[in-house]
C-alpha positions in Angstrom: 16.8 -16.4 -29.2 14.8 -16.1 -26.1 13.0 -12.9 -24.8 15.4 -12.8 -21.8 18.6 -12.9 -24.2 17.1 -10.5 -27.2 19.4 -7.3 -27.3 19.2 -3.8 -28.3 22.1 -4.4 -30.7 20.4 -6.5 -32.7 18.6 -5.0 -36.0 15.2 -6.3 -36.8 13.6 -6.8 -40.7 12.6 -3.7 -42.1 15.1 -1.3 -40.3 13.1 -2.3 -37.0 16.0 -1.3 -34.2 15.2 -1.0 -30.8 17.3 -1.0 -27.2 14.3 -2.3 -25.2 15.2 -5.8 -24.2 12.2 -7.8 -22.6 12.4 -7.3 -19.1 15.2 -4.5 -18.8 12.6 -2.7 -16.5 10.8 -5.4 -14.5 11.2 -5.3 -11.2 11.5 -8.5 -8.6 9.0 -8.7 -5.9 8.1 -11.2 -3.7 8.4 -13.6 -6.7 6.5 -11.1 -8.9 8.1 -10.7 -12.3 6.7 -7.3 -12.5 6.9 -5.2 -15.8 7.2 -1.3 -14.1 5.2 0.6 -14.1 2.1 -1.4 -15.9 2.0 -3.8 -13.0 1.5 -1.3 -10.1 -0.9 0.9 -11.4 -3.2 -1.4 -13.0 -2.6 -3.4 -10.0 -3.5 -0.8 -7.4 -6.4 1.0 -9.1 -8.1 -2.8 -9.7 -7.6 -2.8 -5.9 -8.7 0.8 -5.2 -11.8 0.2 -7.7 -12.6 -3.3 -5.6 -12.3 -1.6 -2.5 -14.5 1.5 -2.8 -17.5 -0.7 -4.9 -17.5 -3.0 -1.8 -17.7 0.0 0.5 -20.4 1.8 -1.6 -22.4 -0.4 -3.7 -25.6 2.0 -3.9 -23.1 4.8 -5.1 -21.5 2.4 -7.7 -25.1 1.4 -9.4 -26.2 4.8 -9.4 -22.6 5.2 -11.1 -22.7 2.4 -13.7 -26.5 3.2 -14.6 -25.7 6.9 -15.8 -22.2 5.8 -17.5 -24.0 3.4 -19.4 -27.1 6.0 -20.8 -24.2 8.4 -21.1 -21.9 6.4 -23.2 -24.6 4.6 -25.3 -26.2 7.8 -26.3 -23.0 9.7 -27.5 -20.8 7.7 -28.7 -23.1 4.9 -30.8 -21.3 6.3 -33.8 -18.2 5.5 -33.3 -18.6 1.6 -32.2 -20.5 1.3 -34.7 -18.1 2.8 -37.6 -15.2 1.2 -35.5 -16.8 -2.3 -36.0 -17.3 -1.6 -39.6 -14.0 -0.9 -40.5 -12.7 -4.2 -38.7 -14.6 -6.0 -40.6 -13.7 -4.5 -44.1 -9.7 -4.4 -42.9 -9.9 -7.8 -41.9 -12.1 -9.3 -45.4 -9.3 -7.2 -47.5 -6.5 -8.9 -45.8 -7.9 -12.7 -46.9 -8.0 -11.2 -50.6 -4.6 -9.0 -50.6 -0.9 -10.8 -51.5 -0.3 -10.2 -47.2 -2.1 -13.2 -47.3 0.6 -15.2 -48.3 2.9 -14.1 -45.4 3.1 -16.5 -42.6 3.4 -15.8 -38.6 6.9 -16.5 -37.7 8.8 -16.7 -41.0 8.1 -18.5 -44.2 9.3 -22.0 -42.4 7.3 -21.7 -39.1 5.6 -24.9 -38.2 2.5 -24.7 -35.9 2.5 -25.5 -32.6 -1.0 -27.0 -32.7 -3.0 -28.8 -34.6 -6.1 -27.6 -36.8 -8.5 -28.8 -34.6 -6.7 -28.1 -31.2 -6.2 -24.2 -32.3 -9.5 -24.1 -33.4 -11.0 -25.4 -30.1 -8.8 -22.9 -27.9 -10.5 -20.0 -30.7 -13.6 -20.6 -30.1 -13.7 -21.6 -26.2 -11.8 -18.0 -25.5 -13.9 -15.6 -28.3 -17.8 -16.8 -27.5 -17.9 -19.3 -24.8 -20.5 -18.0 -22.4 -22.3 -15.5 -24.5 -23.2 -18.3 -26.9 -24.5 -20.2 -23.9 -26.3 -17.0 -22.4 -27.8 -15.2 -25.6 -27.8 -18.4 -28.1 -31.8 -18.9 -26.9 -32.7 -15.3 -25.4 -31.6 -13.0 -28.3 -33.9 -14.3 -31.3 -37.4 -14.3 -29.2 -36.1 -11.0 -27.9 -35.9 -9.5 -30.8 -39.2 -11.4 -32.3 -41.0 -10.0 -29.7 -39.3 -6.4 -30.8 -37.9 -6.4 -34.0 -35.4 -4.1 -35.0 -35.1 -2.0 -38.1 -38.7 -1.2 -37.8 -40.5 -4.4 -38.9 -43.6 -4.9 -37.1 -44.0 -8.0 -34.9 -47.5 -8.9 -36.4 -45.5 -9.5 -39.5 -44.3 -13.1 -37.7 -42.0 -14.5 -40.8 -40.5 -11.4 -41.4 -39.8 -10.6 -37.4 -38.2 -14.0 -37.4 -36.2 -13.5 -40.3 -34.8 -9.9 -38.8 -34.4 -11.7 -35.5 -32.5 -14.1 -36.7 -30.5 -11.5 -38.6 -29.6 -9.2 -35.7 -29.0 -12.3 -33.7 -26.4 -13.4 -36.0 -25.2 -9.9 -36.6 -23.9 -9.4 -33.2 -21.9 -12.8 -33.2 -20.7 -12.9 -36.6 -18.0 -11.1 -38.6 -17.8 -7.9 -36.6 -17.1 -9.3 -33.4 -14.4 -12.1 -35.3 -12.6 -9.9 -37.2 -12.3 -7.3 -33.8 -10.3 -10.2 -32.4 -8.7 -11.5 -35.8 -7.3 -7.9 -36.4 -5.8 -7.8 -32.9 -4.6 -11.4 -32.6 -2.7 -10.9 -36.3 -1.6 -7.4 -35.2 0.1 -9.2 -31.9 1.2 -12.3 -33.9 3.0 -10.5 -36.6 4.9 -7.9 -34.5 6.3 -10.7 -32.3 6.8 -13.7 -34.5 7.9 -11.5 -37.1 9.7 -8.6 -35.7 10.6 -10.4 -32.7 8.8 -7.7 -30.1 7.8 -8.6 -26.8 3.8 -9.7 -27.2 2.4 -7.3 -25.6 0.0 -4.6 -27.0 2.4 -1.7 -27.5 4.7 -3.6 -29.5 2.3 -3.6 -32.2 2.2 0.7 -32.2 6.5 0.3 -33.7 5.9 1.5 -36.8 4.1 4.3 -36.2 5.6 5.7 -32.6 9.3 4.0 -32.6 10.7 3.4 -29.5 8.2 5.9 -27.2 6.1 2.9 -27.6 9.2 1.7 -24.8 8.7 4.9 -22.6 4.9 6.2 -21.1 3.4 6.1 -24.1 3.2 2.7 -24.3 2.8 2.2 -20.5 -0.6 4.0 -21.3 -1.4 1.7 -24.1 -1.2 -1.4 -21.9 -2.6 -0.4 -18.9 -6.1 0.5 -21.1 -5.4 -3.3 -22.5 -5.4 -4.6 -19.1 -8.6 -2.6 -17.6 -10.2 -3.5 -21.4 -9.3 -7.1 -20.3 -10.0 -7.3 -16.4 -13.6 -5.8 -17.2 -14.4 -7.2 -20.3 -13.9 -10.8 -18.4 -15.7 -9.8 -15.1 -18.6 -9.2 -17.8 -18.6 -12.3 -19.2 -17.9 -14.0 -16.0 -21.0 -12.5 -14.6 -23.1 -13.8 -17.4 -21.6 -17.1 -16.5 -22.5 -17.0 -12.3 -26.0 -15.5 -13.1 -26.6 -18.4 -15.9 -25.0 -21.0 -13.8 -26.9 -20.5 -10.4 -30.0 -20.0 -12.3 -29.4 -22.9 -13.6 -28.6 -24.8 -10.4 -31.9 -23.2 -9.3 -33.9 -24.4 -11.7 -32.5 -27.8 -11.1 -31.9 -28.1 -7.6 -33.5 -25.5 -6.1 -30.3 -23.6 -5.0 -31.7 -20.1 -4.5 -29.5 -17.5 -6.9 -28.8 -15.2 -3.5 -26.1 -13.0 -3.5 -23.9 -15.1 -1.5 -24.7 -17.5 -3.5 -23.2 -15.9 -6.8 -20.3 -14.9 -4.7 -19.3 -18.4 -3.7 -20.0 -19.8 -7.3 -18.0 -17.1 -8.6 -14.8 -17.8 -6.0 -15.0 -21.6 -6.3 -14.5 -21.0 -10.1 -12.0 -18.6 -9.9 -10.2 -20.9 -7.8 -10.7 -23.5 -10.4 -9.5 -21.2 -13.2 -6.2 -20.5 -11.1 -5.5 -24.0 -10.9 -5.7 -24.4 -14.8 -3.5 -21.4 -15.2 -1.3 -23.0 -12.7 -0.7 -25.9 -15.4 0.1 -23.6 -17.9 -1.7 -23.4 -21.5 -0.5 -26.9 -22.9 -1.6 -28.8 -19.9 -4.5 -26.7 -18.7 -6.3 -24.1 -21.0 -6.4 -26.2 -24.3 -7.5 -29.3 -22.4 -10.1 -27.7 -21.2 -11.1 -25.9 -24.4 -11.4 -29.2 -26.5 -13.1 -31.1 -23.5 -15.9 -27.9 -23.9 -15.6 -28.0 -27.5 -16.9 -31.8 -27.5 -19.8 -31.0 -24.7 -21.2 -28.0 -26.8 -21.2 -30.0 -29.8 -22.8 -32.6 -28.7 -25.5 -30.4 -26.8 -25.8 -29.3 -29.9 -26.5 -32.2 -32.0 -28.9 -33.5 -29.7 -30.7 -30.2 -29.7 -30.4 -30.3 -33.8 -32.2 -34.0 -33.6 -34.6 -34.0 -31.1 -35.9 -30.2 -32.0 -37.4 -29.4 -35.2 -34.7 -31.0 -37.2 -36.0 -29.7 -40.8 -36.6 -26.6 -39.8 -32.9 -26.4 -38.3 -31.6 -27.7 -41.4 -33.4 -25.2 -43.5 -32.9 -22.4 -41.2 -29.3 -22.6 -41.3 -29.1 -21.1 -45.0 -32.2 -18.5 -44.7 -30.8 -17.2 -41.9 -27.5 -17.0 -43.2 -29.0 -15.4 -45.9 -30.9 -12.9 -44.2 -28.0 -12.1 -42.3 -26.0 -11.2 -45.3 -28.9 -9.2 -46.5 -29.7 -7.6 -43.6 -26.3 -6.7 -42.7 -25.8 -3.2 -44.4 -29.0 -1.6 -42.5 -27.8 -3.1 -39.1 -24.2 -1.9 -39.2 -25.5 1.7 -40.9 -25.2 4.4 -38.4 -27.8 6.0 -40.5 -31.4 5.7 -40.4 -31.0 4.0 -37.2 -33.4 1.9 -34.8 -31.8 3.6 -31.7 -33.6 1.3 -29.1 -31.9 -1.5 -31.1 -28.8 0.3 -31.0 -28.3 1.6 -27.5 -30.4 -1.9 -25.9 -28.1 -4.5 -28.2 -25.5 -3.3 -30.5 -23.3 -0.7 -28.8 -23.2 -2.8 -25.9 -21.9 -6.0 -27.9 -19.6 -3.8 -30.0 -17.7 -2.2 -26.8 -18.0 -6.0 -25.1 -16.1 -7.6 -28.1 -13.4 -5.0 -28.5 -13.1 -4.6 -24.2 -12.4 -8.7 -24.8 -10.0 -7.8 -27.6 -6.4 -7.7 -26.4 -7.6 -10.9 -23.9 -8.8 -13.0 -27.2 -6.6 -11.2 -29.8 -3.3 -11.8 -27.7 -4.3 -15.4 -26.7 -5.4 -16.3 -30.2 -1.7 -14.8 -31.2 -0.2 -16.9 -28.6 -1.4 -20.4 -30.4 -0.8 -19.3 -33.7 2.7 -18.9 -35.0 3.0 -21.1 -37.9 -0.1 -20.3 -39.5 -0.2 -17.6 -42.8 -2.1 -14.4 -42.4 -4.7 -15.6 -45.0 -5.4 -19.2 -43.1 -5.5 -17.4 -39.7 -7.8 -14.4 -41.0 -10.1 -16.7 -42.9 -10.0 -19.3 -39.4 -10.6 -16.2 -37.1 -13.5 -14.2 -39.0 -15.5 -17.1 -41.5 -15.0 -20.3 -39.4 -16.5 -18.7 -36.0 -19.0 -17.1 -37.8 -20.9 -20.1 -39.5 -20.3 -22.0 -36.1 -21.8 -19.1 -34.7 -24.6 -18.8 -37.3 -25.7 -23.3 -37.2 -25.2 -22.2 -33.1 -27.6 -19.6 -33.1 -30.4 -21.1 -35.5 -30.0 -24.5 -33.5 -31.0 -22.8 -29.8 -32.3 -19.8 -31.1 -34.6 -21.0 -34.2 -36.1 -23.9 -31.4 -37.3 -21.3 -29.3 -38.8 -19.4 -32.1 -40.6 -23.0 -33.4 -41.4 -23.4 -29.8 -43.1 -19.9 -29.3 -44.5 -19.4 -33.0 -45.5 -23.3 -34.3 -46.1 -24.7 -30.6 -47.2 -22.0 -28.7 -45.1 -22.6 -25.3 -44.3 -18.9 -24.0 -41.8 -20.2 -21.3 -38.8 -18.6 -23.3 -40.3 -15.9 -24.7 -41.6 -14.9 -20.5 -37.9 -14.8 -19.8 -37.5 -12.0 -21.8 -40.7 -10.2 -20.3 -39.6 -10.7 -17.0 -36.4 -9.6 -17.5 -35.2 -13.3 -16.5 -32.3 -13.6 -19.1 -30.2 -16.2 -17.0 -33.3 -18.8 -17.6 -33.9 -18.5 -21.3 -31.5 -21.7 -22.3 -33.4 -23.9 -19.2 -36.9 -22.9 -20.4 -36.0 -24.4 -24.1 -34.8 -27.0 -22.9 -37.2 -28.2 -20.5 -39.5 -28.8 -23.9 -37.0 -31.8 -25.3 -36.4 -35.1 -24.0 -34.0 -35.4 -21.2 -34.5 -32.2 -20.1 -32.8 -32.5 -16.6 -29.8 -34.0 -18.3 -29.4 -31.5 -20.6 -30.2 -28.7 -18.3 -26.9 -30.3 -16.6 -24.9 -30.4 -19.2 -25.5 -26.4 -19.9 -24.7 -26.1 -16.2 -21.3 -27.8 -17.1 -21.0 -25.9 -20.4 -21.2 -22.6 -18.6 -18.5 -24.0 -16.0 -16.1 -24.7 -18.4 -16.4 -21.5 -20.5 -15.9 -19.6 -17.3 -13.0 -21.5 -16.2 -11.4 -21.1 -19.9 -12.4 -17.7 -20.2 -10.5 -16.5 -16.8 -7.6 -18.6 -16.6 -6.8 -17.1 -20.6 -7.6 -14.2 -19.7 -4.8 -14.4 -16.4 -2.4 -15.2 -19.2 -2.5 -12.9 -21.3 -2.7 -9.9 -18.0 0.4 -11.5 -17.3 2.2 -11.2 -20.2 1.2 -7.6 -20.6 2.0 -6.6 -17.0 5.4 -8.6 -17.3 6.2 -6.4 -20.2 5.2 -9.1 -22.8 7.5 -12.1 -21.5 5.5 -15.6 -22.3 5.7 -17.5 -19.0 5.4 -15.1 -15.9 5.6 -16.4 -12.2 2.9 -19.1 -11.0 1.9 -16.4 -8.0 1.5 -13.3 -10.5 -1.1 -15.6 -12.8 -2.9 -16.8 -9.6 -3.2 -12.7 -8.4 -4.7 -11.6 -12.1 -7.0 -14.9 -11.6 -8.1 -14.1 -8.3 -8.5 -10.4 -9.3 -10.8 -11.0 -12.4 -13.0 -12.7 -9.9 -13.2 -10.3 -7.6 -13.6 -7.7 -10.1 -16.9 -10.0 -11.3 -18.1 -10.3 -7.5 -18.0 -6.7 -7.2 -20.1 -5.5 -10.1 -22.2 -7.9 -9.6 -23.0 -6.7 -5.9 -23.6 -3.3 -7.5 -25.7 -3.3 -9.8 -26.0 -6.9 -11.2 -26.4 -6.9 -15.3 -26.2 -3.6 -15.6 -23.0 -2.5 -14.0 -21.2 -5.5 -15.8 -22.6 -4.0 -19.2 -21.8 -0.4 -18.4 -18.4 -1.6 -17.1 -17.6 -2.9 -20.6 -18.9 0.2 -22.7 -16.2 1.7 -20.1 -13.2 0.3 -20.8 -14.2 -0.6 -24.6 -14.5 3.2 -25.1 -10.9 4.0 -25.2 -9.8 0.9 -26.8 -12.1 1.5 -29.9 -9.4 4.3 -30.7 -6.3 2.0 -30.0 -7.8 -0.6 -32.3 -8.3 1.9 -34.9 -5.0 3.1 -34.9 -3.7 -0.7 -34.8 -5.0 -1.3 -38.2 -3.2 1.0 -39.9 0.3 0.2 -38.1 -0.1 -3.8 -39.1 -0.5 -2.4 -42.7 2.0 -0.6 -41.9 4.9 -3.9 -41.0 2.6 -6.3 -43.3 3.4 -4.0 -46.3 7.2 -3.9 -44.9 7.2 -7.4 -44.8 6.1 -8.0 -48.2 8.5 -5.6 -49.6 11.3 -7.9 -47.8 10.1 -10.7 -49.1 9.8 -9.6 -52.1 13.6 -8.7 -52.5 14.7 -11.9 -51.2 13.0 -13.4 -53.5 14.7 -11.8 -56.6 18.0 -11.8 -55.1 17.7 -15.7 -54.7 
């Protein structure tokens, strides 16, 4: 049954009944398919909130600079508890019988292959942080090593580097999108609810999830989105022109970002223009073979052994390490504020972006292959990705002595680090290139999913809105990006996401407990059919 035809007479599993029928309430306009009222408000504050930055830009940094100290210095706690229970939610689903339960039915088929789905997985979660932080993070936190080691100590700072480094792109920030992404799966493969972030709140709030309440709930998922992108997307400008910089001597001006940043929105419209088949999961395994082989080559021509080796200490000194980082006790708060609570309200700001787009490619697959795909997979990838870039530029700093990476951090020069290890291998220029590319790609990827899954929100959860409606989110995201970037560069983008990831952390908490809530249903039913047959 498609969304257009579903009915409110029809009964859903469990004693799920509703009268909302997708689209009921959206509204035509010029060609809009527009789910009122989530479209016009988030719509016209997104406009407002362009508008005024442009018109003020020293008011807006002033702004962004105090809501960041603000946020990180009060609320710490909660990301950081947040992120903890993700992770142990998400680890007790791979163990628990829901594990057995598949996305769609018991005889759903995926629509994509293994290695197609987990291309569009990775290319949407880590893209262009991975290419931003994969080098600057471990000789930033060599030079200043959390949990109070002392950098004279040079094995053990790199072992705690490594650690942290791995910390903030491992299981926490996975299983943040793996709870949303199975949360949005189940209740619309499932249950058959529109796939849209309110749907998931059914068992707990019944149909008000129809009315203002959930109105509420997806107008936070859609500023969580827009600014949790224009974050990311900045990363990607400021890396990217450094890059072109550093290689052709483009000088990274402001208009200069501002063009980069519209030609690649424009690109990113024209892949959401060719829909997710055609466009975004083309474009996701084309990246997926550049970073791997940028990889390799980095694996071969850097220190190889140590690489090699590296890979299992660090992954072990992650796993040891793990408890004092997440522990909201005892706490290195220069570590916490500077690194984690920024990361933690980044990932879960990206969360109803990557959770809905990972639930969008995934029908077919059980709760236990998608949780264990989602939250272990990413996070080895993300652990040989990080002791690849990073663990070079440690050998190049500690073993060779070349400071070049390790003056990017001093200088406050983040958007070189990745050129400046590079530049020490063969090919550098090529390479360099390649990164460029890289960066390209993960920003085109990372908008034009990201205009997907704002439209299906703001259509009230239909799966194929109006070509015009993706192209105004697309445009939008960029012109969010261009405006934090104008004020207040870096720090605006990061306070933007503590922002918006804020409120979410709450929604997120309260959406584990509701997909217990229809898993544990959904057992129960299968459990009865299976006795009756």
């Amino acid at each position: 049954m498609s969304d257009e035809t579903r009915s409110g007479d029809e009964t859903l599993p469990n004693g799920y009944e509703t009268d909302y029928v997708v689209g009921q309430d959206n509204v035509e306009f010029w060609g809009f398919d527009i789910h009122n009222p989530v479209f016009f408000i988030s719509g016209i504050i997104i406009v407002a909130f362009v508008a005024v930055s442009l018109a003020l830009p020293g008011e807006t940094k002033v702004f962004f600079e105090s809501l960041r100290k603000g946020l990180t210095s009060s609320l710490d706690w909660l990301f950081i508890l947040a992120g903890n229970v993700f992770v142990l939610f998400a680890l007790y689903l791979i163990v628990s019988p829901f594990g057995n339960i598949r996305l769609g039915g018991q005889n759903a088929k995926p629509e994509f292959s293994f290695t197609g789905w987990l291309a569009m997985l990775f290319a949407a979660g880590m893209g262009i942080g991975l290419m931003f932080f994969g080098v600057l993070e471990p000789v930033a936190h060599f030079q200043k090593p959390p949990l109070f080691v002392s950098p004279a100590n040079v094995e053990q700072a790199r072992d705690v580097a490594m650690a942290a480094t791995i910390f903030h792109w491992g299981l926490h920030p996975w299983a943040i999108y793996a709870v949303v992404g199975l949360s949005l799966a189940f209740f619309s493969y499932n249950r058959n609810l529109p796939l849209t972030i309110r749907s998931v709140f059914y068992p707990i709030f019944g149909d008000a999830v129809w009315g203002w309440l959930g109105h509420i709930i997806d107008i936070l998922a859609v500023f969580a989105t827009l600014f949790g992108l224009a974050t990311s997307l900045g990363f990607g400008a400021e890396q990217a022109l450094a890059g072109m910089n550093y290689l052709f001597g483009i000088p990274a001006t402001d208009i200069n970002k501002v063009i980069l940043i519209a030609v690649i929105t424009g690109m990113a419209a024209l892949s959401v223009v060719a829909g997710l088949d055609s466009g975004v999961r083309r474009l996701s395994e084309i990246n997926m073979v550049l970073a791997f082989a940028l990889l390799l080559f980095v694996l071969i021509a850097g220190p190889t052994v140590a690489i090699a080796t590296g890979f299992f200490s660090n992954l072990a000194s992650y796993i040891w390490n793990i408890v004092p980082l997440s522990s909201p006790l005892g706490r290195d708060e220069a570590f916490l504020h500077g690194w984690t609570t920024f990361y933690w309200a980044w990932w879960i700001s990206w969360s109803p972006f990557v959770g809905m787009f990972i639930a969008r490619v995934s029908r077919g697959r059980t709760v236990r292959e998608f949780m264990v795909c989602v939250l272990i997979v990413p996070t080895l990838v993300s652990v040989l990705w990080m002791t690849t870039f990073g663990g070079t530029a440690l050998a190049q700093l500690i073993e060779g002595g070349y400071t070049g990476v390790a003056e990017t951090v001093t200088n406050w020069q983040p958007e070189l680090a990745l050129f400046k290890m590079l530049e020490q291998l063969p090919m550098a220029n090529l390479l360099s290139f390649v990164g460029i590319v890289l960066v390209v790609v993960f920003f085109v990827t990372s908008s034009d999913s990201g205009s997907l899954v704002i439209d299906t929100i703001t259509a009230g959860g239909k799966m194929e809105p109006p070509v015009g409606q993706r192209i105004f989110w697309a445009v939008f995201e960029g012109l969010v990006a261009i405006t934090l970037m104008l004020g207040g560069g870096l720090a605006s983008l990061q306070a933007a996401a503590i922002a918006t990831g804020f409120p979410f952390t709450l929604v997120l908490l309260l959406m584990c407990y509701s997909t217990y809530l229809g898993l544990r249903a959904e057992q129960k039913l299968l459990a009865t059919s299976s006795s009756r047959a």
